[in-house]
N, C-alpha and C positions, 0 to 999 in steps of 0.2 A: 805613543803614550800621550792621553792628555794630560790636560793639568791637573786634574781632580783625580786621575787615578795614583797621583803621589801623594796624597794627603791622607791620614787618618780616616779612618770609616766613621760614617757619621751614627752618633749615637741615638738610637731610636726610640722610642715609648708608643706601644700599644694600648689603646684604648678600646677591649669589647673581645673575648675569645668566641665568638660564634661561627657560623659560616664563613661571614665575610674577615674575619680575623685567623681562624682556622684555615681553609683552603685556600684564598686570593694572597691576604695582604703577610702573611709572615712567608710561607713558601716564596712567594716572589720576592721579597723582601732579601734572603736568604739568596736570591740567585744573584744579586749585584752587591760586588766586592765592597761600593762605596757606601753602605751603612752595614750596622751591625744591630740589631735587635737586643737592646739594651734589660728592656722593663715591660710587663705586660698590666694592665688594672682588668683585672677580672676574678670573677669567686670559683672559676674552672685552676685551681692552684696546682693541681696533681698533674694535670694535662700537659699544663706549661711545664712544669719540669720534667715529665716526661719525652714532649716534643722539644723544647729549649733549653733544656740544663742550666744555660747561662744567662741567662733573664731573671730577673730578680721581680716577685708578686707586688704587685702594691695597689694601694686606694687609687682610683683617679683624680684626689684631691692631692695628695703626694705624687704621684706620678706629673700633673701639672706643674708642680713648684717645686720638681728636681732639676737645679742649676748643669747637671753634666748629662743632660739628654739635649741632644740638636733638635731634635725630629719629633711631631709628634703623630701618629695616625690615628682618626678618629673611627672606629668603627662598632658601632654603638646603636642603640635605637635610632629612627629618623627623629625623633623631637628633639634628642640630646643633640645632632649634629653644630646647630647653630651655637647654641652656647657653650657647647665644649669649646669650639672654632676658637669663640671670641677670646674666651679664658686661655688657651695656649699661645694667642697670636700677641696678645699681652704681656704673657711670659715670656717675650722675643723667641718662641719657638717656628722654626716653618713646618707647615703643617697639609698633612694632606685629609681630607674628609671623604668618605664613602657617599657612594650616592644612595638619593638624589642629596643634593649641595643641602640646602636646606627645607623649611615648608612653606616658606615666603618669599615670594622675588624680593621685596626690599631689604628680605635678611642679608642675603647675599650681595647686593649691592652694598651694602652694609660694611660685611665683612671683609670684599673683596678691595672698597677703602680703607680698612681698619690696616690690612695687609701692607697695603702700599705705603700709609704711613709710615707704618712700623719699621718697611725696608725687608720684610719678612715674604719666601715665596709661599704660596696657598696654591694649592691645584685638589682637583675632585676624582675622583676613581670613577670615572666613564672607561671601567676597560673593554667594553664592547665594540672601542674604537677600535682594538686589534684582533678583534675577528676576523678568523679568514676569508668568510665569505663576503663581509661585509668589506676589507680589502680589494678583495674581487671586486665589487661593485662599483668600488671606486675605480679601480684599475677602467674595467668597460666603459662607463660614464667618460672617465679624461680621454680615452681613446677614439670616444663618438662611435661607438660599434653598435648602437643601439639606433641611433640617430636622435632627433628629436624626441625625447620622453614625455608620453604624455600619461600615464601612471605606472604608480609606485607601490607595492603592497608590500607589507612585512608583518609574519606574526610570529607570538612568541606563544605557542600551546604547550598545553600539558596536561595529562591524568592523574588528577591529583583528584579525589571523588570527596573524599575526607575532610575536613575544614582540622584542620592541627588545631591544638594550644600553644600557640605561639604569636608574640606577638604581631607578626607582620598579617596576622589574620584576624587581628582582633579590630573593634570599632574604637582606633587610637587613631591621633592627630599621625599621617605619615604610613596608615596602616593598609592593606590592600591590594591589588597587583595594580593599580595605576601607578602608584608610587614606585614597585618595587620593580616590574618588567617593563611597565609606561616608560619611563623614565631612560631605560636603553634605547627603546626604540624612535623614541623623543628625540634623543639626543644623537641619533645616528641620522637620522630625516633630518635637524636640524645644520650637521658635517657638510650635507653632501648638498641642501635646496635652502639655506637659511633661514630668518624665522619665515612662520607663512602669514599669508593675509589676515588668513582665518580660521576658528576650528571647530568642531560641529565633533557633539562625542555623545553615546551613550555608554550610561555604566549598568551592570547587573551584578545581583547576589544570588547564583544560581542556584547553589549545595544547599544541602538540608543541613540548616545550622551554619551560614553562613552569616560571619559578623561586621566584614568586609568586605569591597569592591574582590570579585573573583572573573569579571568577563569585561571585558570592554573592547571598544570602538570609536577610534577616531578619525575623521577624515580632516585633513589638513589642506587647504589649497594655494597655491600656486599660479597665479591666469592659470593658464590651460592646463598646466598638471595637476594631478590631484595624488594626494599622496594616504594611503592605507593603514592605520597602526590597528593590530588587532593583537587581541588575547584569550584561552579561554584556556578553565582550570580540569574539561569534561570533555576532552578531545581524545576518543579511541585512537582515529586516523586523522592524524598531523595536517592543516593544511602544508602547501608549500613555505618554505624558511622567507623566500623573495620571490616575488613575481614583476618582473619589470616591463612593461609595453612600450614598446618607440615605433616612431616612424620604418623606420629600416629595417628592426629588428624584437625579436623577446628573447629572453632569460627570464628561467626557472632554475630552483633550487631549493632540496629539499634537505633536512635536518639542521641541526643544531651546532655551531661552533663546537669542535670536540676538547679543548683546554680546560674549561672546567672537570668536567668525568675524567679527565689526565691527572688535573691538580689531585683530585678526590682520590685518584690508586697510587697517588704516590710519584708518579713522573713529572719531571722538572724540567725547563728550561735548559736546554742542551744538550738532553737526551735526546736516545733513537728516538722518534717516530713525533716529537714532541710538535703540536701544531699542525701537525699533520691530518690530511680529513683522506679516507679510502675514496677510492676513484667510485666507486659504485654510488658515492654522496656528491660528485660533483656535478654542479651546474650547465646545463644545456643550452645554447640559444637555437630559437625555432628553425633558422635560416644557415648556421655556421656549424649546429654539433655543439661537442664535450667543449667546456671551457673550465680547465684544471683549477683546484682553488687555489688560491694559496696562502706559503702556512701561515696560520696566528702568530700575533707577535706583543701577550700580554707582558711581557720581560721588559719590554719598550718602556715601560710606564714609567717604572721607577731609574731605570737608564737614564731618558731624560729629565727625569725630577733630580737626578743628581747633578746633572749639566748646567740644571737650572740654579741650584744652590750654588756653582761653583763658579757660575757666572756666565758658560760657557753657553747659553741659548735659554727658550721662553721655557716656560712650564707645560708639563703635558696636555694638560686641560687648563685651560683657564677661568677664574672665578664667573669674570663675565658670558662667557657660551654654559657653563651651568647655570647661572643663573637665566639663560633665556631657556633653559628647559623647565627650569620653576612655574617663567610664566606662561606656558603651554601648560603643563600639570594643572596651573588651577584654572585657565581658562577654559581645561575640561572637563574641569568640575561645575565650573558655572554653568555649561551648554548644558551638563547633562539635570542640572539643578532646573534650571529654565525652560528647557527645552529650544533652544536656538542658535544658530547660530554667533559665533562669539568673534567680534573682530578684531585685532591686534594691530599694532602701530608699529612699522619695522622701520630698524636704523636706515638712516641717506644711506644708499650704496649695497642695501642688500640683495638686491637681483641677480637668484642664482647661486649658484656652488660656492663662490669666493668669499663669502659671506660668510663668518664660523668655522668655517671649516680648518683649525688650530691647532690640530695637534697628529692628524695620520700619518700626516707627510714626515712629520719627523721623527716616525715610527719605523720608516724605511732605514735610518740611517746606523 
């Protein structure tokens, strides 16, 4: 038994009942003993007490400036993320924010001081770090089964023909699939190769009646690696999920981490099948055959964000590696604004994997 698991469950406040408040953040929430889902700020009031009986509705202006909430989770528009932050971390709450962190790298750098003063932990919901396939990836890469890498491709497609009413599709600050699918894939290229040199992106508005980035393209380099982020919203047939080329060896892998569409029917963390991908989705290398995935492990997140408040290790994600997905996000805006290439300035020491790479490893434990 550790330390924190003898202590009071920590008291939570929700900020935002949508998707990422709906399926990600209270179901997970709900699967670790050491918080309790206090308070929701949302005008979905019927829902909540339907899914949460024991959560009490309130304004986010109340919910901020309630003294018996520890916790606060932001999951909200992307504009509101930054100044909701700043306003709970004031309130001595530790707080976690949904991605992407905010819409400005200096926000983030910002906040992730504001934090450290305060003595307060801050971490970002990158939980794409606990995909299974993307586990896998890393698994392959530390074991050199691939050999020398010298590209990397990841896409995140979908059929989606339609342009919603909604805002992540709307012409809003934060609005788009750069922001919304950019920003895992960002942030997963960032885990495993740190920042890159440089990055070179096109964006498109493909749909009739689109208001939003809905396709894009970037390429990230690395010397001799070049790493692939791609998207599109008008994909019948899926490219591959990963396409990895080494010296030694390739890995292919097709579909989608299956935890989401788990979270979405209802299955939870410790259930049969839970994180689990059917072997008919696993990944191939050219040279070796099936390489089994394995499972997701989005449970991890708040696990260790509770270790992290108890003192017992770092925070899942840390302010600073979401903020280095910031400055990718807008540096590919700029390429695609300008048309050229965009070059970045990486920390002494970032050559390579060890770089960023913050929080998978202690998703194992």
């Amino acid at each position: 038994m550790t330390a924190s698991s003898s202590r009071a469950p920590l008291r939570t406040g929700l900020i935002g009942y949508g998707l990422a408040g709906t399926v990600f953040h209270a179901p997970l929430l709900a699967a670790e003993p050491a918080f309790t889902l206090a308070a929701v700020a949302t005008q979905r009031a019927a829902e909540v007490a339907r899914d949460w009986p024991g959560a009490r509705v309130l304004s986010p202006d109340a919910l901020l400036e309630d003294p018996s909430l520890d916790v606060v989770i932001i999951a909200s528009p992307n504009d509101t993320h930054a100044p909701l932050a700043e306003r709970a971390l004031r309130a001595g709450k530790h707080v976690v924010v949904d991605k992407p962190f905010t819409l400005d790298a200096a926000e983030a750098s910002r906040l992730d001081a504001l934090a450290r003063e305060r003595g307060r932990c801050l971490t970002v919901f990158h939980s794409r770090r606990w995909d299974g396939d993307f586990l896998t990836v890393r698994q392959l890469l530390e074991q050199g089964r691939l050999g020398r890498l010298f590209s990397f491709e990841s896409h995140y497609d979908r059929f989606r023909p339609q342009v919603k009413a909604r805002w992540k599709e709307d012409a809003v600050p934060g609005g788009g699939t750069l922001w919304d699918l950019g920003s895992h894939l960002i942030d997963q290229a960032v885990q495993l190769f740190g920042m890159p040199e440089s990055v070179s992106a096109d964006l498109g508005q493909q749909r009739e009646g689109a208001r939003a980035t809905d396709w894009f393209h970037l390429l990230l380099r690395y010397g001799e690696l070049r790493v692939i982020l791609h998207s599109g919203s008008v994909v019948h047939e899926p490219w591959p999920r990963f396409v990895l080329q080494g010296e030694r060896d390739a890995w292919v892998k097709y579909g989608l981490d299956p935890q989401e569409e788990q979270l979405k029917a209802g299955l939870r963390p410790g259930q049969a099948g839970w994180g689990q991908e059917p072997a008919a989705r696993h990944g191939r290398l050219s040279q070796g055959g099936e390489v089994p995935t394995l499972p997701g492990q989005y449970e991890s997140f708040y696990r260790c964000f509770a270790r992290a408040i108890a003192g017992e290790g770092p925070v899942p994600v840390t302010a600073e590696s979401a903020g280095q997905v910031i400055r990718i996000v807008q540096a590919a805006e700029r390429s695609a604004s300008e048309g050229r290439r965009i070059p970045l300035e990486r920390p002494p020491g970032s050559q390579g994997a060890a770089h960023g790479a913050d929080a998978v490893r202690q998703g194992r434990s």
